[in-house]
Steps between C-alpha positions, in 0.01 A plus 500: 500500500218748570158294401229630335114449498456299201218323345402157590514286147253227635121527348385332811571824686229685385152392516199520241209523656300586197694289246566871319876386485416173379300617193786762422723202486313253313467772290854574426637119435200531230730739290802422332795671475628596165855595529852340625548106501204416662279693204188349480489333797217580782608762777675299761398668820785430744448457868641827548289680283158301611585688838530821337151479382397321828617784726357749255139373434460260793441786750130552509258781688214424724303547176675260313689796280863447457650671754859574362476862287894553399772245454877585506704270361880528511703199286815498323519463150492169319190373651230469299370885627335598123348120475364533863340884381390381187272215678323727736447788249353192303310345840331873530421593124345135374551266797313437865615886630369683203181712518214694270703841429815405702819704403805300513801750481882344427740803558910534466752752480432546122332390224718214388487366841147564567436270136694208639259404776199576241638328229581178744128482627375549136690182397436339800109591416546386157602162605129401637249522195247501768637819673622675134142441296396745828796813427490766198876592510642857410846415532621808343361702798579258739144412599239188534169500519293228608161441314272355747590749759629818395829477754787606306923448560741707403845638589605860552810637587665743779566757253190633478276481777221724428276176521167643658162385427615114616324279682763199535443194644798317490842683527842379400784686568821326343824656639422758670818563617614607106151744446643888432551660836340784452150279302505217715280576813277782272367149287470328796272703691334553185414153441456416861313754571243403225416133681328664741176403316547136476425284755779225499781690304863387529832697450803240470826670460796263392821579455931451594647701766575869419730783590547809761239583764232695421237438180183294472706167460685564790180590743375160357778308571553663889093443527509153400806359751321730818221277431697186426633552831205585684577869560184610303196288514290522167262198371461633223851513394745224391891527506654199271880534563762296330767677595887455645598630817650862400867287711477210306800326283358613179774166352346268746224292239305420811401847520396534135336146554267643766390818347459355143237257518502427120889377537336178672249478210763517239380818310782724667809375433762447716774484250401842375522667844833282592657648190399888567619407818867406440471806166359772806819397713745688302258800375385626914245723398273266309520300881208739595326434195490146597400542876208684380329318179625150610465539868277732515659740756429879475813684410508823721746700341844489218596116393802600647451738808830670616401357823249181587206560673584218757786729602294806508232400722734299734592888697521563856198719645538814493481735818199688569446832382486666881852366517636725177421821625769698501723229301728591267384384136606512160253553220490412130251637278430382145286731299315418172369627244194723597316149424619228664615397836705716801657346760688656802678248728643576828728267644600489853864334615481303780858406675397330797614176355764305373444651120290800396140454459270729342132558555335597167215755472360541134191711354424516136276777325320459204234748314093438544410492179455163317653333803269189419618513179882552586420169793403245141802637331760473737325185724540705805210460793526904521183600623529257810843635552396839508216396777792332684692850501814349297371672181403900495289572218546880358195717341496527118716313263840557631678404792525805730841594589367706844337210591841344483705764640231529794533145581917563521462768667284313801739277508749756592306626770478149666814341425866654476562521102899421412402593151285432227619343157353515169529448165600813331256458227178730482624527878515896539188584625463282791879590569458860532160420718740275747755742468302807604382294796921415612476142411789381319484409187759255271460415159556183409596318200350200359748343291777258599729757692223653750308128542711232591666542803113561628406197326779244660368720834143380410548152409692423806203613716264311293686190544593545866094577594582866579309672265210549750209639206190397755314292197440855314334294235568765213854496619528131419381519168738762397752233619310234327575687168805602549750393251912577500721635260872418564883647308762269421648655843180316671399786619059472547248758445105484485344537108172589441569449164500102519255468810177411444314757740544707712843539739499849623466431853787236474743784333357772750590226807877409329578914490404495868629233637806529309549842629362365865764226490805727425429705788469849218360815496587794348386710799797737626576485919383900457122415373428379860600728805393172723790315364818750584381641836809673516419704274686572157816307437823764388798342337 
């Protein structure tokens, strides 16, 4: 099982120094909580969550400032996350964190989620006299106000993030992984960007595991294991990982045991998750579900891919490009609508062993314009892609079809095109192009008929290691997405319809290969004078 960098549960881990830590704590057992069983009751700090708040305010500068400026905190559900946020909001508004004019911000994916974390602290406020005789409450706006000091609280949501004129203090971010795509990193830099007047401010993002690459949760969440692991050294930062290993037995209650600390403090219950467990068994999508808000694993693509990752990524390496020259190479091309992703994939049969392999080259095209925005929406790292060279970005609004029929047409002049297939639809443009330049050119259908013969082509190279793609990251995530539709014949085909992102490189890569592992082309003996050098053939 692949192991992870996760977060040492053990207070004693993390010095204090100052005694910051200390005072936050001492602080929090002085509220009381005021829902569930244990209503009433002082905040029980558990060990695990003393070490939280050790590792976070323990750190100190050669000034004796805190040190630690952003917290990311991944934890599955069920473990006390919204009690945890509503004690520091509480520890910076009224307790030993707070500060004359501080701005302590509580923002969620909307407004009803944003007003749980408020409404929590408020009644966790309420439940000191000493710390409510000091708070004027507008809890119809979602704000507090402190009297002595003039620091206010109050929650906001992603869905409108025109937030300027902050100057915020404290930060919490509650699952950030859920905040609208295409709001989510505008209100962050918003309100991050605003802290650059205080001296000690703190962003603490807290959330489950998400979904898809790409997004502000997801740069989060790939930031915080680098330095987990060591990869990126940042003081100033703190990864706190409960998390499963993205291999692990997601039945095994060992697993949840280790990456749910609250299961050993009896307020997440083991019977509950034992009994979605044994439900999940006999409904397979929900499985994914579980992995991710129970185990906190990032799901990278459909609840049920066509094909698993594992198998993906488990390919023989491909050969170098110097060695394809020449080669002969089938290529699939999947166009989209003027607005969304292109991809052309050339596949290259190589019969030099026992079975075919095939060494996969893909490149996707998207449009310029709003290609941050179309990166939120769709998860998808493209602007790094595009700086890689998997990804060609197109002037204006609209992908380019002569940058596409340029790229097919270089390939042509390096390598020794069988023939080209495409879908038929919104296809006649680039076909003409390709055909005025004596490439050959098939349509070819999408349904049932045209797609599964290339499909039972393509899974048997994915599960034999012979679909050679290089890592072209893009390329994986179209697999990652991909979803399959099948007749009562059991005949496959690819369906955008029920995937949950993009697959247009996978269907582009099962037209070629399918095509590459037939042996077809449409191209007659007399379109190449090389190949009959006797000349014409009479019957």
């Amino acid at each position: 099982m692949t192991s992870l960098p996760t977060f040492s549960a053990d207070p004693d881990s993390y010095p204090d120094p100052t005694g910051r830590a200390e005072r936050i704590c001492r602080f929090l057992e002085c509220l009381r909580l005021w829902e569930g069983k244990h209503a009433g009751e002082r905040f029980p700090l558990r060990p695990w969550q003393r070490a939280v708040i050790r590792a976070v305010y323990g750190p100190t500068a050669p000034n004796g400032k805190r040190l630690v400026r952003t917290v990311a905190m991944w934890i599955p559900r069920g473990n006390g996350k919204t009690t945890l946020c509503a004690g520091l909001g509480a520890a910076h508004f009224v307790g030993p964190e707070s500060e004359a004019g501080g701005q302590v911000v509580m923002a969620a994916a909307d407004q009803e989620n944003a007003g749980i974390a408020f409404n929590s602290c408020w009644k966790m406020i309420q439940t000191s006299p000493r710390a409510a005789a000091r708070v004027r409450p507008m809890a119809s706006r979602k704000k507090l106000t402190h009297l002595h000091n003039a620091s206010t609280l109050k929650a906001i949501s992603s869905e409108a993030y025109s937030k300027h004129g902050l100057n915020v203090s404290f930060f919490l971010a509650d699952e950030i992984h859920s905040w609208s795509p295409a709001e989510a990193r505008p209100l962050f830099k918003t309100v991050t960007d605003s802290m650059v007047k205080r001296e000690q401010p703190l962003t603490f993002m807290i959330s489950t595991a998400g979904a898809g690459q790409g997004g502000l949760a997801w740069d989060w969440w790939d930031y915080s294991h680098k330095v987990a692991r060591g990869e990126i050294v940042d003081p100033t930062f703190v990864p706190i990982i409960f998390a499963a290993p993205p291999d692990a037995d997601w039945r095994d209650e060992a697993v949840w045991t280790a990456c749910n600390p609250a299961i050993a403090d009896g307020f997440c219950s083991i019977d509950e998750l034992r009994i979605k467990a044994r439900r999940i068994e006999h409904f397979p999508a929900e499985v994914a579900d579980f992995k991710r808000f129970h185990l906190n694993i990032w799901t990278e693509g459909a609840a049920e891919p066509w094909v698993s990752l594992d198998i993906y990524d488990q390919a023989e390496p491909t050969r170098d490009d110097d060695d394809l020259v020449g080669e002969p190479c089938w290529v699939g091309v999947d166009l989209s609508s003027v607005e969304d992703l292109t991809a052309v994939v050339a596949v290259f049969r190589d019969d030099d062993g026992p079975e075919p392999a095939y060494d996969v080259r893909a490149k996707f095209f998207l449009p310029s314009d709003n290609i941050a925005r179309k990166s939120e929406e769709d998860r998808a790292s493209y602007l790094k892609w595009a700086e890689a060279g998997h990804l060609v970005l197109t002037e204006g609004n609209r992908v380019d079809y002569r940058v596409v029929t340029d790229h097919i047409i270089a390939l042509a002049e390096r390598h020794d095109i069988q023939e080209v297939a495409i879908d038929r639809w919104n296809s006649t443009a680039v076909t003409t192009a390709l055909a005025d330049e004596d490439i050959t050119v098939a349509e070819h259908g999408q349904g049932f008929a045209g797609m599964s013969a290339p499909m039972k082509a393509l899974k048997g190279a994915l599960l034999g290691g012979k679909f050679r793609h290089g890592g072209n990251p893009l390329l994986r995530l179209c697999f990652a997405n991909a979803v399959a539709d099948k007749d009562p014949a059991e005949n496959e085909k690819l369906t955008k319809a029920r995937s949950r992102g993009r697959i247009d490189g996978a269907v582009a890569a099962c037209m070629a290969l399918g095509r590459a592992a037939a042996g077809e082309s449409t191209r007659s003996i007399y379109d190449d004078a090389d190949a009959r050098p006797g000349g014409l053939l009479i019957l």
